[in-house]
C-alpha positions as CSV (number, residue, x, y, z in Angstrom):
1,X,145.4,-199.5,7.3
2,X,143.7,-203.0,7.5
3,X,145.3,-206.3,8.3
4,X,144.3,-207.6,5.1
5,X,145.7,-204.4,3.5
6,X,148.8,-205.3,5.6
7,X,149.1,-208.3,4.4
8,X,149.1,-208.0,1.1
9,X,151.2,-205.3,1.2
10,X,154.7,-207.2,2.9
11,X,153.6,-209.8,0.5
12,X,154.0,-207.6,-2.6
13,X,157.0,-205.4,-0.9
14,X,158.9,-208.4,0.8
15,X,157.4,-211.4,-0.6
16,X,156.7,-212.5,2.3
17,X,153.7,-214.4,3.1
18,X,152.2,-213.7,6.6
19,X,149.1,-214.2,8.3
20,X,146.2,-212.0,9.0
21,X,146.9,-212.7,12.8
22,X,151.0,-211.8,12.6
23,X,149.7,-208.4,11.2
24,X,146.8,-207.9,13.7
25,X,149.3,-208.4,16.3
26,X,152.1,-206.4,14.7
27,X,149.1,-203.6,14.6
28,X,148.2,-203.9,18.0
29,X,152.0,-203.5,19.1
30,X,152.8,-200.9,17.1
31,X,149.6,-198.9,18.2
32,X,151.0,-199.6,21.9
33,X,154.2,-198.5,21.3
34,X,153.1,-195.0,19.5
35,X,149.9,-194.1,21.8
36,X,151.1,-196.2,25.0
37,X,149.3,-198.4,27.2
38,X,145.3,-198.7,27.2
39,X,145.6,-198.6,31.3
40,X,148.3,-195.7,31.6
41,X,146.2,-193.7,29.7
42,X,142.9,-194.9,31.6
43,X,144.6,-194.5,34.8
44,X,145.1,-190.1,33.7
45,X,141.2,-189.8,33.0
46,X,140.8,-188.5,37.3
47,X,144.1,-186.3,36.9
48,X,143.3,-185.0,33.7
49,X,139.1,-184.5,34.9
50,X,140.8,-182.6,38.4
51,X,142.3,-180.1,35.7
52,X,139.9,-179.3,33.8
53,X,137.6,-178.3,36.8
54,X,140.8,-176.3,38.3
55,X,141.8,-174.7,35.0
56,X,138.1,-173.9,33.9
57,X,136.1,-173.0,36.9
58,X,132.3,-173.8,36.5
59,X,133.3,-176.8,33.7
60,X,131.5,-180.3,33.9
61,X,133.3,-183.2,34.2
62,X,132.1,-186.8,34.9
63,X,134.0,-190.1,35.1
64,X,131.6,-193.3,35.4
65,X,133.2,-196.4,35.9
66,X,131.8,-200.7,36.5
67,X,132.8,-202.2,39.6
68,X,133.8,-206.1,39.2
69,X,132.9,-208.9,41.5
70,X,136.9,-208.9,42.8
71,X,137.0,-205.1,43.2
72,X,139.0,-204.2,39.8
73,X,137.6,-200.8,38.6
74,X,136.9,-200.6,34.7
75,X,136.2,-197.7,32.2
76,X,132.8,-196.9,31.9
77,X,131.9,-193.6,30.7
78,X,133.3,-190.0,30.4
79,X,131.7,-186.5,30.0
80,X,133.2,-182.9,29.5
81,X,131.8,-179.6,29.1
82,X,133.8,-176.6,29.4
83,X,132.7,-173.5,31.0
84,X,134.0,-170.6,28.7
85,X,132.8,-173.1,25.8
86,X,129.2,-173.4,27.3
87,X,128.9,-169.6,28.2
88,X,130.0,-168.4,24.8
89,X,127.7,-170.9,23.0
90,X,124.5,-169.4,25.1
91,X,125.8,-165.7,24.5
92,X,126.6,-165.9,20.3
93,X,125.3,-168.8,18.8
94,X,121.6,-170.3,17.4
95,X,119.7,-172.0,20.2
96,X,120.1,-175.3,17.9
97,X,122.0,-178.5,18.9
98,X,123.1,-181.1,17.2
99,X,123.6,-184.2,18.8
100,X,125.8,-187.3,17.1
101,X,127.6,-190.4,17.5
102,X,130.6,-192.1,15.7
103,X,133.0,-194.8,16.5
104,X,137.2,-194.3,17.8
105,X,139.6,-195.8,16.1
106,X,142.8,-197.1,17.6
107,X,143.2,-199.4,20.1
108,X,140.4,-198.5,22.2
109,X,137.1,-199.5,20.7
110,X,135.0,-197.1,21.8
111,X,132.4,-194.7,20.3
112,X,132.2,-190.6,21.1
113,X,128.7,-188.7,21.8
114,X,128.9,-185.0,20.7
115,X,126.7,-181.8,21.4
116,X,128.2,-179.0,18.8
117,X,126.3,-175.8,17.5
118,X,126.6,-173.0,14.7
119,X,128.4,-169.9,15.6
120,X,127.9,-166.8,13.7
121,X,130.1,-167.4,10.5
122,X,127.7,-170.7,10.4
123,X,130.5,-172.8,11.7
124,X,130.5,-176.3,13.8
125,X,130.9,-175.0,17.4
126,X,131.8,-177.9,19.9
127,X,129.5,-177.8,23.0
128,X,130.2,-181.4,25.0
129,X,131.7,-184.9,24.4
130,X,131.4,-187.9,26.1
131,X,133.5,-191.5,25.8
132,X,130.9,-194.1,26.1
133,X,131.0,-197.8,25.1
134,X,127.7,-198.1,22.9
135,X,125.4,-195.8,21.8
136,X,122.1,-196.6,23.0
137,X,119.1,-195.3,24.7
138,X,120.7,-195.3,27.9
139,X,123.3,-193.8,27.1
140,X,122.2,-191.0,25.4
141,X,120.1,-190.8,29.1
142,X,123.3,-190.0,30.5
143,X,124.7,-187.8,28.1
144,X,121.6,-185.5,27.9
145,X,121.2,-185.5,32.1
146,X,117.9,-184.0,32.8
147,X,116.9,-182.0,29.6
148,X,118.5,-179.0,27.5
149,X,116.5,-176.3,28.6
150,X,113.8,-174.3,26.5
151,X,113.7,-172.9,23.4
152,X,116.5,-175.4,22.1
153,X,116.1,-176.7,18.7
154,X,117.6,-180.1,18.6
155,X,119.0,-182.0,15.3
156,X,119.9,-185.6,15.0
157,X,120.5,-188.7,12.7
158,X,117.1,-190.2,13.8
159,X,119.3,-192.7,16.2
160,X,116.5,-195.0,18.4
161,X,117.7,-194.8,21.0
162,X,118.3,-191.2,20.9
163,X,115.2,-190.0,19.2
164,X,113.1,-192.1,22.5
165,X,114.8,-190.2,25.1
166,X,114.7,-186.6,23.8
167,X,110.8,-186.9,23.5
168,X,110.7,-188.4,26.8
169,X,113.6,-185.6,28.8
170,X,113.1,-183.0,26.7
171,X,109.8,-182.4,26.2
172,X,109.9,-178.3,25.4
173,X,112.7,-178.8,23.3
174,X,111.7,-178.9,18.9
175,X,113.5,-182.3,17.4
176,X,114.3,-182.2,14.0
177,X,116.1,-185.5,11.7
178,X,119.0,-184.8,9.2
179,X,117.1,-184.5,5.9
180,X,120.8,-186.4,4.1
181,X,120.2,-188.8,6.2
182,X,116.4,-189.6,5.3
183,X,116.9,-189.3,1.6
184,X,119.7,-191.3,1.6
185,X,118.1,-194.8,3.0
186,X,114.6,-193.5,1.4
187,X,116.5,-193.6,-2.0
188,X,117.3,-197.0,-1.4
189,X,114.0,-198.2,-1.1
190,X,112.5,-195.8,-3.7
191,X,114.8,-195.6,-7.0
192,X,115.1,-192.5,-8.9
193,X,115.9,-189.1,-9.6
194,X,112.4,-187.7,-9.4
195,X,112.1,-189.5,-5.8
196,X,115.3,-187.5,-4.4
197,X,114.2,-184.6,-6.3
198,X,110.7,-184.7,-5.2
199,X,111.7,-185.1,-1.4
200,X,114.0,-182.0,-1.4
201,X,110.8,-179.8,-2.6
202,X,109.0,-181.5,0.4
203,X,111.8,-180.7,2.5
204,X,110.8,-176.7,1.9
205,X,107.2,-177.0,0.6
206,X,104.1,-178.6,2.2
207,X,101.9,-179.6,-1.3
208,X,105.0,-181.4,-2.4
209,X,104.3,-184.4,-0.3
210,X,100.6,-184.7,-2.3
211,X,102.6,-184.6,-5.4
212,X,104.9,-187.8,-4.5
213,X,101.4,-189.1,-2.9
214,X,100.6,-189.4,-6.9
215,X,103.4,-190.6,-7.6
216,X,104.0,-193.8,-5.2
217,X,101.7,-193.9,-2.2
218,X,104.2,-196.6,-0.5
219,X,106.6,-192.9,-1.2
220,X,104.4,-191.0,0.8
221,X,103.3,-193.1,3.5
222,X,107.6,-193.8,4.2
223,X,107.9,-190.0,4.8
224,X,104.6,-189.0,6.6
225,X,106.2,-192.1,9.4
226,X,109.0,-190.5,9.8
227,X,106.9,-187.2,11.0
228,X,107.0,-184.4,8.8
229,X,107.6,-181.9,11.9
230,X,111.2,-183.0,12.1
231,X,112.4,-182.7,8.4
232,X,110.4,-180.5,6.4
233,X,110.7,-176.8,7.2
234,X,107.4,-176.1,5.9
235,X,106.4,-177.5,9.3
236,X,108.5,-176.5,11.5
237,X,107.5,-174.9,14.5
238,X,107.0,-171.1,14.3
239,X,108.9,-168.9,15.9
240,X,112.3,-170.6,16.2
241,X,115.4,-169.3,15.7
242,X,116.4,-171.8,13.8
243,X,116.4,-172.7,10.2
244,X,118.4,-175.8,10.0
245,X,117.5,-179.4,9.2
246,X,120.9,-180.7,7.4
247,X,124.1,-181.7,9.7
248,X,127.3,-180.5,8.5
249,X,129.8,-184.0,7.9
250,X,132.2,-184.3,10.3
């Protein structure tokens, strides 16, 4: 619930009128009380990390953290990659990844990188997550670590920063964009039904895109920036294993 949502609804319940800044503190207390402390919780990250690597032998584990002018030691980043999860995602599922970002909620603002793939019943299957503060080029640098290997077909939202560093560290790897994600700021731009309907046939069918050409160059010369390799199927590169171009919401 939001402070404003808060707030209006002690006034309604209690008539009471309070301030936005009584409820964002009552929040933040509240939050403290049920989750605990920002610091306890920060201070479990190496006990919990030492665990993981005991429990799951072979499992990937790293803690990055800033070291201030006066010596105090704050939060930087955190990886994990199980073992068993890794093997069994090489041994049954697609050779796709999809890489992602969102935002925490709760007291700590922070936002989560994910690697996931498809298992056989066509399934989300989580691969590796990371704790970072903003996602960003650099970032994603960290996360990825030196490439995915070959063969791997790799889907994302188009992020900058992400996009930048795949064709510069993983250079054998295939990229491909969420087609959702393309139509839906390309339908902003270009109103209609017949646009959205248009760029789904392009999304299978390579003649499609001379068709919207007809239609609205401006149409068509959006799209062919974007690169046609990494949303339409029709060309895609041949031989993959991999069909997919759509991201499954989270």
């Amino acid at each position: 619930m939001s402070v404003r949502k808060m707030k209006a609804k002690v006034s309604a319940t209690f008539n009471i009128n309070v301030s936005v800044g009584q409820c964002r503190n009552v929040k933040k207390f509240v939050l403290q009380e049920i989750e605990g402390s920002l610091i306890e919780h920060y201070g479990r990250l190496w006990s919990y990390g030492h665990e993981i690597m005991r429990t799951n032998l072979g499992s990937t584990v790293r803690l990055d953290v800033d070291i201030m002018p006066d010596s105090t030691t704050l939060f930087s980043k955190y990886y994990v990659c199980f073992k068993a999860v890794s093997d069994c995602w090489e041994e049954g599922c697609k050779p796709m990844i999809g890489l992602d970002g969102f935002f925490l909620k709760g007291i700590g603002r922070r936002e989560v990188l994910a690697s996931v793939g498809k298992d056989a019943n066509n399934h989300v299957y989580p691969i590796a997550w990371a704790v970072i503060g903003v996602e960003n080029k650099a970032t994603w640098k960290w996360f990825i670590d030196g490439g995915l290997g070959t063969g791997i077909t790799l889907l994302s939202d188009g992020h900058k920063g992400l996009l930048e560093e795949v064709k510069e560290r993983c250079t054998e790897a295939e990229h491909r964009q969420c087609a959702r994600h393309i139509v839906a700021y390309f339908a902003k731009r270009f109103t209609g039904q017949h646009f959205r309907k248009l760029f789904w046939r392009a999304v299978n069918v390579r003649r499609v895109m001379e068709k919207i050409k007809s239609v609205d160059t401006q149409a068509y010369d959006y799209l062919i920036e974007i690169d046609l390799t990494t949303w339409s199927k029709a060309f895609f590169q041949e031989g993959r294993e991999c069909n997919y171009n759509i991201r499954k919401p989270r």
